[in-house]
Structure formats: C-alpha cells, structure tokens
KEZARO-239562 format. One record per residue (C-alpha): z, y, x; residue in three letters. Coordinates in pm, whole numbers, plus 50000, padded with zeros to 5 digits. Layout:
% KEZARO-239562
ZYXALA...
//
This chain:
% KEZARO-239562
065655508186129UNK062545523885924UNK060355545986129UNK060815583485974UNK057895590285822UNK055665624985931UNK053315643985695UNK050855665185926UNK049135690585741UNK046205704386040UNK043245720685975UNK041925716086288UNK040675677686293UNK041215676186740UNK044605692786690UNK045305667586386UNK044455634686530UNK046605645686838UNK049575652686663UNK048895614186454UNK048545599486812UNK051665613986958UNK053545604386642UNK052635572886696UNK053945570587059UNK056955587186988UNK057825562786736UNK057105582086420UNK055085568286087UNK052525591985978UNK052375593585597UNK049085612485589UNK047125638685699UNK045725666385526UNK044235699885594UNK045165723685267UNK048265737985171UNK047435724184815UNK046935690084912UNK050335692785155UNK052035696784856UNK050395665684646UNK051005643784881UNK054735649984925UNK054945643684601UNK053055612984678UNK054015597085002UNK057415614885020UNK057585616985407UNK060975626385605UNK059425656385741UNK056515682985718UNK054415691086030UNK052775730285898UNK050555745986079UNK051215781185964UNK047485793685955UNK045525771385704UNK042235772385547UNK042765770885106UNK044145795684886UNK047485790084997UNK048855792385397UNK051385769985585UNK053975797985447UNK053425793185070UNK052915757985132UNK056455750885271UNK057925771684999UNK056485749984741UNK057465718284907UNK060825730984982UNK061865748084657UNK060305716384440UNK060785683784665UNK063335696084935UNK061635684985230UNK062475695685553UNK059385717285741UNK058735720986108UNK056225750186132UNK053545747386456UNK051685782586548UNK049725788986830UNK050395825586715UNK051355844786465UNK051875879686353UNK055605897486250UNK054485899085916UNK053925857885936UNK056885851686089UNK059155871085855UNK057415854785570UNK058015822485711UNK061565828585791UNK061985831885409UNK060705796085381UNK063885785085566UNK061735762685811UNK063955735486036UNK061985747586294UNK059175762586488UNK056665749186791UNK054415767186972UNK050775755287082UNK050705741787347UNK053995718187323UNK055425686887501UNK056085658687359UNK059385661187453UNK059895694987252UNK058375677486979UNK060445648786978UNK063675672287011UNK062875692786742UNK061715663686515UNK065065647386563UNK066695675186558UNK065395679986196UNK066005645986079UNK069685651286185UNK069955685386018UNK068485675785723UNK070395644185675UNK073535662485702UNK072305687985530UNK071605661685222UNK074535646085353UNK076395685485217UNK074405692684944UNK075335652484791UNK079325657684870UNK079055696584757UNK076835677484405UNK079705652984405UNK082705679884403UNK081135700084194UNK079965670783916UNK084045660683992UNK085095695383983UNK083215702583569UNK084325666983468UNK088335678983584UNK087795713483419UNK085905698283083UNK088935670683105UNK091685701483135UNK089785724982893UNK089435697382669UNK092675680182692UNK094635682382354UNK097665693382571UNK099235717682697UNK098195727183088UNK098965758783297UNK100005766683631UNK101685796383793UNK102725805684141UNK106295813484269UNK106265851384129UNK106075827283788UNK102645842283723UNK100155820983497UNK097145813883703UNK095635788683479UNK095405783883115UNK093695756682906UNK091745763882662UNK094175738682420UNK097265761282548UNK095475790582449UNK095085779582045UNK098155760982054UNK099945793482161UNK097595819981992UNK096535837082316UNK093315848282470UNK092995838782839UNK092665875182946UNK095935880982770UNK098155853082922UNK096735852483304UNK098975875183521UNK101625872183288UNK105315858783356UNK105365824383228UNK108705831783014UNK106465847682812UNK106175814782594UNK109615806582655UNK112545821982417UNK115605832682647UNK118065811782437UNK117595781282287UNK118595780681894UNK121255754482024UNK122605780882256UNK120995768282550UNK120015798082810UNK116675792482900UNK116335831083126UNK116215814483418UNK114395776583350UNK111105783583543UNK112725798583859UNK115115764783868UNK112155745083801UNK110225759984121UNK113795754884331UNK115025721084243UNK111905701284114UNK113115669784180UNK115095674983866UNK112865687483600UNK109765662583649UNK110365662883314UNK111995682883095UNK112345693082673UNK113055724682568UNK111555751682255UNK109175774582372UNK107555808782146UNK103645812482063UNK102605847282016UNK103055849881623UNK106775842081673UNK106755804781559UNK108875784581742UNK107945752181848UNK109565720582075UNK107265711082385UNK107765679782625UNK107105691982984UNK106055668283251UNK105445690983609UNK103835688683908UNK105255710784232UNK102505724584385UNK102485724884786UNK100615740085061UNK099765722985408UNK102885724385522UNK104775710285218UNK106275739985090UNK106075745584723UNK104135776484623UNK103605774384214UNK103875744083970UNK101445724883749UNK102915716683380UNK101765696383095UNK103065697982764UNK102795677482437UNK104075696182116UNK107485672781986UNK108015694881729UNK107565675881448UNK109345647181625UNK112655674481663UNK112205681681344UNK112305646481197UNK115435642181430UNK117325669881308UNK116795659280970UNK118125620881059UNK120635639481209UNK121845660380886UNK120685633880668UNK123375612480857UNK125765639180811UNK125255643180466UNK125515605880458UNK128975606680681UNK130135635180406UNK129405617680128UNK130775585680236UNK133845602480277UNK133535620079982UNK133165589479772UNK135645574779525UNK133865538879607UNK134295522279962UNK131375519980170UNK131605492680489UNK128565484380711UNK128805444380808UNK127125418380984UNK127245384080915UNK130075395980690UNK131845408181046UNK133215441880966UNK130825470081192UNK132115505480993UNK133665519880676UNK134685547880507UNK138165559580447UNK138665547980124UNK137185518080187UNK140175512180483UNK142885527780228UNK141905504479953UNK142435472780112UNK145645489980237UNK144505492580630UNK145635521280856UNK141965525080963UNK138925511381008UNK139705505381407UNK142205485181279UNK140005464181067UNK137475463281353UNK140195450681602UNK141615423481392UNK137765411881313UNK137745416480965UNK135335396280811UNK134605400880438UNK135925373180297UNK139205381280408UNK139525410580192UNK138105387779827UNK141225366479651UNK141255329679808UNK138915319279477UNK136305343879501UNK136045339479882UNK133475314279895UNK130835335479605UNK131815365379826UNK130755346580128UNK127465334879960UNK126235365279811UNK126705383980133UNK124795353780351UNK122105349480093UNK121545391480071UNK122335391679683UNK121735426379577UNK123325426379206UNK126175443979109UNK128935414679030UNK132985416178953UNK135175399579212UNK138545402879300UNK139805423779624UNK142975414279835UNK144905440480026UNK146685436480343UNK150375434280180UNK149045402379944UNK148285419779589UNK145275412079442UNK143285437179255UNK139635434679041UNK136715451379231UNK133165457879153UNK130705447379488UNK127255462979534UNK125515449079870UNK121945451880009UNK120335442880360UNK119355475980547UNK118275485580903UNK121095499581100UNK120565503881527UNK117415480681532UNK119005449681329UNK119655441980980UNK123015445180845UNK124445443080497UNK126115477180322UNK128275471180102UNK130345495279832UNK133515486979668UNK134705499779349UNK138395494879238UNK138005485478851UNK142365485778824UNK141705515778553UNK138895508078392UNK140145472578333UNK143295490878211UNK141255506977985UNK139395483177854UNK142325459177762UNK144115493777605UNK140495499677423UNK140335461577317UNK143535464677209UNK142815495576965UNK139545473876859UNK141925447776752UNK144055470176576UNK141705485376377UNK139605455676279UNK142915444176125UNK143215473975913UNK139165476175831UNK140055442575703UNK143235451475519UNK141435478475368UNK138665463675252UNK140905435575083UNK142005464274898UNK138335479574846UNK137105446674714UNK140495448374430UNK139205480574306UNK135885473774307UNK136635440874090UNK139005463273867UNK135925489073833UNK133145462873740UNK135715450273465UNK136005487873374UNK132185494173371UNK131675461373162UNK134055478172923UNK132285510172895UNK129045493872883UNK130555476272592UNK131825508772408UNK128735528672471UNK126365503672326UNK128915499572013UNK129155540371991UNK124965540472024UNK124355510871791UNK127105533671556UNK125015565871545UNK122465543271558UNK123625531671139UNK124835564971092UNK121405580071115UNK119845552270901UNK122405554670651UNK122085590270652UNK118255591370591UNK118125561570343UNK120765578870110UNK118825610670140UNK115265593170022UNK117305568769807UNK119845587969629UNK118425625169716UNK115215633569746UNK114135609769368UNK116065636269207UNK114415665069355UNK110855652069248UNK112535645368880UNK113435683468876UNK110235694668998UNK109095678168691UNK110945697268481UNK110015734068336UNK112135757168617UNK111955793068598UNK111385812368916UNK114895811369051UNK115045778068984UNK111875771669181UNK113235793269468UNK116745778769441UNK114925744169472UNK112535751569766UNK115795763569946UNK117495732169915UNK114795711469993UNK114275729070317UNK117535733570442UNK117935697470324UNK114875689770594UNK116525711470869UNK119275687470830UNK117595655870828UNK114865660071084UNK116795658071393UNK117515618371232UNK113905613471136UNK112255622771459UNK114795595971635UNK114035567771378UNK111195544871429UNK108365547171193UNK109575510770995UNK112355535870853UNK110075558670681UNK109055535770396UNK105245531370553UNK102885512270404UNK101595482670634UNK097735500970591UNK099565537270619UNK100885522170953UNK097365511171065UNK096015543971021UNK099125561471186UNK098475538071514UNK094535548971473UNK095825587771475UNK098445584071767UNK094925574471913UNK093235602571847UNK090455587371586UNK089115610371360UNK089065602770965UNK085445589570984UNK085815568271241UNK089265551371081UNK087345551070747UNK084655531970908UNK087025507271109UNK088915504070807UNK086095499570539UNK087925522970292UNK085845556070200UNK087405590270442UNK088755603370105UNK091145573370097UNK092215578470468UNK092825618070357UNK095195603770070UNK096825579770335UNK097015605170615UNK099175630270356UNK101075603070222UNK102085601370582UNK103085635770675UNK105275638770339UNK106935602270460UNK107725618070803UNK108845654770666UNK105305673670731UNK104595678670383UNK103785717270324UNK104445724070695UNK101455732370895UNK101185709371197UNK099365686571393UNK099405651671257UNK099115633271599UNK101075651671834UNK104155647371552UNK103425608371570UNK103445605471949UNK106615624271904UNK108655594471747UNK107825575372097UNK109375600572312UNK
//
C-alpha cells in the first residue's frame, strides 16, 4: 500500500523539520515543505499530496486561512490546521475554510497520527460521496435528457390520478405547458367515451387497481385543441418499500395513423364485401384452384346453395369449366394468366353455359391466391346470334337492292347517252340555224341594201332605210356575237390584224409588224367593224373582238 503523502507548509524551519521527521516515523511520505501560503498552493498543484499540514499563522501575503481556502475550493484537498494559538476572529475564519481538523502546539504523535488518519478516512469517504452523488447526478441528467428527449409519450401520476411528471414530448404532442398539466387529473387527456362506445370514465382508477391487466393497453385519448388521437400505452405500477402501489409510470407511442389506416382496410373491405355482393359478375378467392370464398352470385350461378357448400365439397375450379375447357381452365389458373378469355361454365344440375373468366394473383392473409370473376355471357351470346342474324338479313337485302340499283343505273347511262345524243344534235341544229341565218342576211340581204343606198332616196327613204338596217342588226347580232370570226367573210390579212388588236397593239405597231403603211391598217381595222356589225356604232374595237371568245 502507497504511503499517503503529507504537504507541510511551516514557517518555522525547527517546527518544520519536526513535523517531516515525525511523518516519517509514523509512516507518512512528505511531498514537500514550504513556508508561504502562496507556495502551499503551487505545490498542491504540483505534488498533489493526500493531505495539507497549515500552520494557521504564516509569513506572505496570504495566512494558513486563505491558503486552505484556495487549496480547498480549487484542488479539494483535505487541510489539517496546527496553531499554537489563535484568536476568535482566526478561528471563525478558519472554520469557513471547512478544515478536517485542528492540532494544537504542543501535540503527540499519537494525536497526530489520529487526526491524520482520521482525515484520510473522512476524506476518502467523503470523495467516496461526492463520486457516487457525481455519478447519480451525471445518471440522474442523462435519465431526464433521455425522458425529456424521448419522442414518446411519458407521465406519471399518483393514486389521487394527479400528473406529477410530464415530458417535454407529451407536452407538444398534447399542446400543454407543464405548469398547465401538473396537478391535474390525468383524464384530462382522456375522452370519457370512446367513439366506438367504449367508457373510458373510469380507465386510470382500474389501471392503478388491477395492473396486472393493463401492462399494456390501446385506447383514444384528447390533446388540448380537441383533436383526437389513438395512443399505445405500456405502464409501469409504481411501489413504495413495502410493495404497495402508490401512482403509475406510462409510456405512449401515437398509433393514430396506424388506426386510421385500419379503419380504412376495414371499410375498404366493406366496401369490397358490398360490392362483391352487389355485383352482377361472380367473384371467388382460390388457391391452387381450391375454392377459399365467393360471392353470392358467384354460388347461385353455378347453381350451389352457398359458398359453405362449395367449400365443404372442395370445389376446385375445374369442376365448375365443361369437361373440354377443364384442362385451359386448369392452366391459366396454375400459370397466373391474367387475360380476359371465353370458356364454358358447368352448374351443379349438368347444363353447361358460356362464361367470360378474369383471374389475377393477389395477396390475401399473407399468401398469394388467385381472384377470379365470372361473367355469364347466356344473353349477350343471345344477342349476338339475334344481332348476326339481323346482319345477315340485311346484307341480303343491301344486296338485293343494289342488284336493283345497278339495273337503273344501267337504264340511266343508256338514257344519258341518249340525251347526250339529242343535245349535241339540237346544239349542232341552232348551231346551222344561226349560220344560215347570217349568210342569207349578208348574201341575199344586206347586197340589196348597199344597191339602194346607191340610189337617189329622199329623206324618208333615207330614214325608212336606216330603220331597217338597224332593227335588221338588233336581230342579227345576238347570231354574230356567237359565230366565230371565219363566218364573217374576213380577209386572211383582216384576220391578222384582228388577232394583233385582241392583243392590244396599236395601229403603228401592227403597221410596222405588218410592213403595210398605218393608213392601210385604218382601212383594214373599219373593214372589220362593218364585217362584225360596228359600222357607225361607237365602240371599242378590242373589247368587241375578245367578245366572240367568251
């Protein structure tokens, strides 16, 4: 075992070297030896001895008083004051100091050893204390950081179901302030009926009285804004010495979203249960084609009583397909086919009937089973042959009647060729007409009006004349613009210059292209407009030409 090691701090050098000397004989190390209060302190810090030997009165800024503060406040080392006297005013001071111990001049070395020991002991269970009191406390923060910062739900309270503790997570999970749930009655987060109807009035009372049965327990509790939300409780009696239970300890985790999900399972299997029923297909649930559920119509279309019945005779799919669609039936369902496809049902009593199968692989009560709907096509095919039937029908007459449309469209082209025929003779008729009608008029007409004009005519005769000759052009011009120009007696060089005019060349210009002089093209160009009926008439020369082509 280490000798405990003694820092004497003397100013007297006798009184020091005695106090090294019985250390020594006693047993005891000496870690040093100094004579200031200021070096007492450095060399704690130094040597770090077990204990402090102060002589109260010291030479130095600083006393055996101030001293021991310093080394007790900063390093914790036990101090054994020695005085050979001192004053009230000392001694309360030193008292402060909370010294292990004091020895008067002159001293045994007996009293010395007792009170050194004495020291050691304290002061080891004294550190002993302080490390478990460190320890509880250090254990003590980490449970209260763990609880504060726990993200659930912790409280206690006592058997007057008061709250006496509330984490900090309860607290924003719930929406209250600790000074406004502590002292409270715990049913203050707790709803006094359940929206299922449960009564819940009473739940932390039975929890306190029979706790072996709600170490765990599920039920909705209220946060301050009204919500209301689903908590899992695990809890904890809470006993004194004697084993009798005075409060509980709770922990909660929010399932509310979890209760949610389940009650929408739970009405989307409802739904599911209402539409199946619903349904004007069957709907069955099988495994390895093995018959686990149906609907009713799926049981009244294959003619069963119900589906118990099906499930105690072991109905397996293939039974209910016609012997020669039993083995397709078979495959698809084995091989998890998932296309619509036509097969043919069989009831119980025998008949046969056409179907429509639909089947997929889904997960039903942690395995994969095939569902399966079943649509009775008796109607449909009914209607189809009915509908096929009228197809038939009236392709026959679409036929019929267009034997009949192709007669009368024969009989119409015939008819058509006809009138084709009759209009071109009636055209190529008016046609001659008009010719004959203009070349008697310039043959056998118009020779006899230039004769007259040669003769001596008095003024009616002039006037009777003029009147003629223009009602005869009233007459004729309706023939003469339709005619081509070849009918109006032209000249082969009167129709070169007529061509040069329907071009819009001026006389120059044809006189030029011509190589005639412009007074011949002004004798051609009147020529012209007395040929096509101009003559006196004021008019444009051109635009009467490019009439003829219209």
């Amino acid at each position: 075992m280490e000798k405990a090691q003694v820092l004497i701090v003397e100013d007297d050098g006798i009184i020091a070297m005695d106090l090294e000397s019985r250390m020594k004989k006693l047993g005891y190390g000496v870690a040093a030896i100094v004579g200031y209060g200021e070096q007492a302190i450095g060399k704690v810090k130094e040597n770090a001895p077990d204990v402090v030997l102060m002589d109260i009165i010291l030479k130095g800024e600083i006393d055996g008083i101030e001293a021991a503060e310093g080394i007790r406040t900063q390093y914790d080392i036990p101090v054994i004051f020695i005085t050979g006297y001192a004053d009230k005013d000392r001694l309360k001071r030193a008292k402060l100091t909370y010294p292990f111990g004091f020895i008067v001049k002159p001293f045994q070395d007996k009293d010395l050893e007792i009170t050194i020991e004495m020291t050691l002991y304290v002061a080891k269970v004294d550190a002993e204390r302080k490390q478990a009191e460190e320890s509880l406390r250090e254990s003590e923060e980490k449970y209260r950081e763990l609880v504060e910062n726990a993200n659930s739900i912790i409280l206690r309270y006592d058997l007057n179901g008061k709250i006496i503790f509330f984490n900090e997570y309860a607290q924003r999970f719930f929406g209250y302030r600790q000074d406004e749930i502590l002292g409270k009655d715990v049913m203050i987060i707790v709803p006094k009926v359940e929206s299922s109807g449960r009564s819940l009035g009473t739940l932390a009372q039975d929890i306190l009285e029979i706790p072996e049965e709600f170490e765990e327990n599920i039920n909705q509790n209220i946060c301050k804004n009204g919500e209301i939300v689903w908590i899992s409780w695990r809890n904890k009696a809470i006993k004194d010495s004697e084993g009798k239970v005075i409060g509980n300890l709770a922990i909660g985790q929010d399932i509310t979203a979890r209760k949610q999900a389940e009650e929408s399972l739970r009405e989307s299997e409802e739904k599911f249960k209402l539409l199946a029923a619903a349904t004007i297909e069957g709907i069955a649930f099988h495994e390895k084609g093995l018959i686990l559920d149906g609907n009713d119509r799926f049981v009244e279309m294959f003619g069963y009583d119900s589906v118990t019945e099906m499930l105690d005779m072991k109905i397996n799919v293939t039974q209910l397909a016609s012997p020669k669609m039993r083995e397709i039936v078979g495959k698809n369902a084995t091989e998890g086919y998932s296309e619509a496809y036509e097969a043919e049902g069989l009831r119980k009593n025998g008949s046969i009937f056409p179907i429509i199968l639909h089947g997929r692989q889904i997960p039903h009560e942690g395995k994969i089973v095939r569902l399966t709907s079943v649509r009775d096509i008796t109607e449909q095919k009914k209607a189809e042959e009915a509908l096929q039937k009228a197809h038939d029908e009236l392709e026959q007459r679409v036929e019929e009647r267009t034997r009949e449309l192709e007669l009368q469209k024969k009989s119409l082209e015939e008819l058509n060729i006809a009138m084709k025929v009759l209009l071109k003779k009636r055209a190529e008729d008016k046609t001659e007409v008009e010719e004959n009608v203009m070349t008697n008029v310039k043959e056998l007409i118009l020779p006899y009006f230039d004769k007259i004009n040669q003769t001596k005519l008095d003024d009616y005769q002039k006037a009777f004349l003029n009147i003629l000759e223009s009602n005869l052009d009233e007459i004729v011009s309706p023939f003469t613009r339709k005619l081509s120009l070849k009918y109006l007696s032209l000249t082969p060089r009167e129709i070169t210059i007529v061509n040069m005019v329907k071009i819009g060349y001026q006389s120059k210009k044809i006189a030029k292209l011509m190589k005639i002089s412009p007074r011949t093209v002004d004798t051609h160009r009147k020529n012209i407009r007395s040929k096509i009926g101009l003559g006196k008439k004021k008019g444009n020369l051109r635009s009467h030409l490019l009439a003829f082509e219209q």
